[in-house]
Backbone as CSV, one residue per row, in Angstrom:
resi,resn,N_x,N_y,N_z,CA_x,CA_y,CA_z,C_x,C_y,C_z
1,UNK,119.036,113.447,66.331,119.730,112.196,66.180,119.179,111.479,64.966
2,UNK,119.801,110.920,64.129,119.531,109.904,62.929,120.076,108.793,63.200
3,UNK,119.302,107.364,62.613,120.033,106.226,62.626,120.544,106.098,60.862
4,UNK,119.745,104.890,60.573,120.832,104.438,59.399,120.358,105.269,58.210
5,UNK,120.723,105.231,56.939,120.304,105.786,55.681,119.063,105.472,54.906
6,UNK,118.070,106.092,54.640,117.025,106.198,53.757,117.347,105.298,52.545
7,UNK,116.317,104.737,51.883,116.609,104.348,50.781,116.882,105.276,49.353
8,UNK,116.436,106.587,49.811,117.000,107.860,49.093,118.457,108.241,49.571
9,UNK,119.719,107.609,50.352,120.691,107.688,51.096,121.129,108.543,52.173
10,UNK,119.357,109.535,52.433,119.629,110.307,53.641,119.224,109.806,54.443
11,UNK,120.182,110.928,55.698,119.710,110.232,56.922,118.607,110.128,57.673
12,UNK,118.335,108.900,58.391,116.457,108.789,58.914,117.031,109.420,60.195
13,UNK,116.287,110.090,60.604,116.018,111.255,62.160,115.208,110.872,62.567
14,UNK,115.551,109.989,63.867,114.833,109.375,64.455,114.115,109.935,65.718
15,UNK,114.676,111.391,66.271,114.337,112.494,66.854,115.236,113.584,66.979
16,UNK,114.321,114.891,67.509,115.256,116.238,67.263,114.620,116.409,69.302
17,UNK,115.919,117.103,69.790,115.858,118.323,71.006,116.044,119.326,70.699
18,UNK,115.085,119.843,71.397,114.721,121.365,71.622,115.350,122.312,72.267
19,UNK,115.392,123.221,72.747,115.861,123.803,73.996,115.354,125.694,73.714
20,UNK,113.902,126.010,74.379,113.820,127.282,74.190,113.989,128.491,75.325
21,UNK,115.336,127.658,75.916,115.814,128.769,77.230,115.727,128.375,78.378
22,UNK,114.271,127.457,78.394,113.621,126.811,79.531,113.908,125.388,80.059
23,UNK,113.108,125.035,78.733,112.994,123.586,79.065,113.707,123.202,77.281
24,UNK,114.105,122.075,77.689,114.265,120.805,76.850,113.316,119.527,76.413
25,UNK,112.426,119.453,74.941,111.833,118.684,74.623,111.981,117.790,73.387
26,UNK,111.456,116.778,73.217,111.746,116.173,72.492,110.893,115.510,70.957
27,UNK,111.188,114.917,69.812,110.061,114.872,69.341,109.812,113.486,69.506
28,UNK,110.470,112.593,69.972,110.218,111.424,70.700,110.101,111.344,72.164
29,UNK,108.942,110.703,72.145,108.851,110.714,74.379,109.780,109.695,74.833
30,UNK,110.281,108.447,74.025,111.088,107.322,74.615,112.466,108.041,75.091
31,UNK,113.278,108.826,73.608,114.571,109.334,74.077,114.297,110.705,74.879
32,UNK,113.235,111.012,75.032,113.721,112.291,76.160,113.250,111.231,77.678
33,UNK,112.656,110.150,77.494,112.643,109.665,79.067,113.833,108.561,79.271
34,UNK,114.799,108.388,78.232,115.904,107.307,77.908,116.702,108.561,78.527
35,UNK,116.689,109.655,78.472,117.497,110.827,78.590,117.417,111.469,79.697
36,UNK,115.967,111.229,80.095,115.874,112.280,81.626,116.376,110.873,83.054
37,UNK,115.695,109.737,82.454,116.846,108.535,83.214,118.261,108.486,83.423
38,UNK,118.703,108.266,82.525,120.398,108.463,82.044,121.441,109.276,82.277
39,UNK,120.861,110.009,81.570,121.407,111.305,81.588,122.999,110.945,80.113
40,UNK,123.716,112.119,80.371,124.816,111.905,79.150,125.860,112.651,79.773
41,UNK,127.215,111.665,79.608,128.254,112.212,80.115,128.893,113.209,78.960
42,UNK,129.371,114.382,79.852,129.681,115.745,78.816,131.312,115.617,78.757
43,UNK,132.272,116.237,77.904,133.162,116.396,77.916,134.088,116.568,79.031
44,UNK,133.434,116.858,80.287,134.318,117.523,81.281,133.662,116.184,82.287
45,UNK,132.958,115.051,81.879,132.979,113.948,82.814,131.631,114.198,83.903
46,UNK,131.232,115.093,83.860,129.917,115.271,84.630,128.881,114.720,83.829
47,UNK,127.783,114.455,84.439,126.309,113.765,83.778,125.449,115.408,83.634
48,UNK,125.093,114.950,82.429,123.921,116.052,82.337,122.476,115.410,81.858
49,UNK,121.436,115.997,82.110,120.197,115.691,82.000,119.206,116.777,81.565
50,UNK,118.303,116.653,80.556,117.374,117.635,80.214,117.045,118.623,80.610
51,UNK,116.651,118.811,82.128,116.881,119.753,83.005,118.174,121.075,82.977
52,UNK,119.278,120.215,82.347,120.369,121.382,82.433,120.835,122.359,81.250
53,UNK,119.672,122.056,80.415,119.945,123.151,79.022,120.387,122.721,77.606
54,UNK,120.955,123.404,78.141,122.555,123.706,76.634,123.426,122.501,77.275
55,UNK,124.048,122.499,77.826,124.942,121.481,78.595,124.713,120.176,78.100
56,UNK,123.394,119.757,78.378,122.675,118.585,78.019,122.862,118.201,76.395
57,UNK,121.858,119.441,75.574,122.519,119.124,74.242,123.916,118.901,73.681
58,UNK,124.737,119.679,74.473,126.200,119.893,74.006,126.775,118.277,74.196
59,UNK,126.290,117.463,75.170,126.936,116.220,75.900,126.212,115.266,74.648
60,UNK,125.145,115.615,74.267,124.350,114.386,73.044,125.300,113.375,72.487
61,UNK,126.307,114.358,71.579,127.647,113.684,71.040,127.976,112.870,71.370
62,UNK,128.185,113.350,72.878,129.393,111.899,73.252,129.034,110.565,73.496
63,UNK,127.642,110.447,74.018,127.309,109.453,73.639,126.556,108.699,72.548
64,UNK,125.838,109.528,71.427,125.357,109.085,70.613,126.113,109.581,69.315
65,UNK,127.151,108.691,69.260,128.285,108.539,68.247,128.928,107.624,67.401
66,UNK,128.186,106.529,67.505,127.960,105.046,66.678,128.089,105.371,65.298
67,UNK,128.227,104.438,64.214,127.907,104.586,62.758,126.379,104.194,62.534
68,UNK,125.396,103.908,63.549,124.165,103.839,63.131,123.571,104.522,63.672
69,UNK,123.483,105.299,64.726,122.913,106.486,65.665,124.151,107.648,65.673
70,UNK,123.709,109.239,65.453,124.837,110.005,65.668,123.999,111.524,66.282
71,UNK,124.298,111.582,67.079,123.702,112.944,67.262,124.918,114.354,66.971
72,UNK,124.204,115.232,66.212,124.597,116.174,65.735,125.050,117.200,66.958
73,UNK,126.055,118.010,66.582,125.926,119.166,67.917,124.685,120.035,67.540
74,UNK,124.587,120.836,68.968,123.677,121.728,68.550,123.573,123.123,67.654
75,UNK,122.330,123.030,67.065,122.592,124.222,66.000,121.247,125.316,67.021
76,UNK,121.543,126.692,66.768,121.339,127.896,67.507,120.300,128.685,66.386
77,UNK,119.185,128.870,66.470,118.548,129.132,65.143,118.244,130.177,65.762
């Protein structure tokens, strides 16, 4: 996730999720416990939460989709 633009005009990343099969982590402790609270509604209207994978990342989008916060889909490295 990034919020607003750098004074170099890139974007500031304000944290990245993980996901190595297992578990889901974060490089901020606030949004993975803003996240394991919450949770994020996915395309198909169910809540997902850290616990559920891929699912979880895939749902990021929908709620963090503002012009000052945006979370990216997930990329598969």
């Amino acid at each position: 996730m990034h919020g607003s633009l750098s004074a170099a005009g890139k974007p500031v990343v304000l944290c990245t999720f993980f996901f190595d099969g297992e578990t889901v982590t974060c490089t901020n402790e606030m949004f993975l416990r803003l996240a394991t609270l919450m949770g994020v509604i996915g395309e198909d209207g169910k809540t997902y939460f850290p616990k559920d994978g891929l699912p979880f990342l895939r749902a990021l989008p929908n709620i963090y989709h503002g012009p000052h916060l945006v979370a990216t889909k997930p990329v598969e490295i």
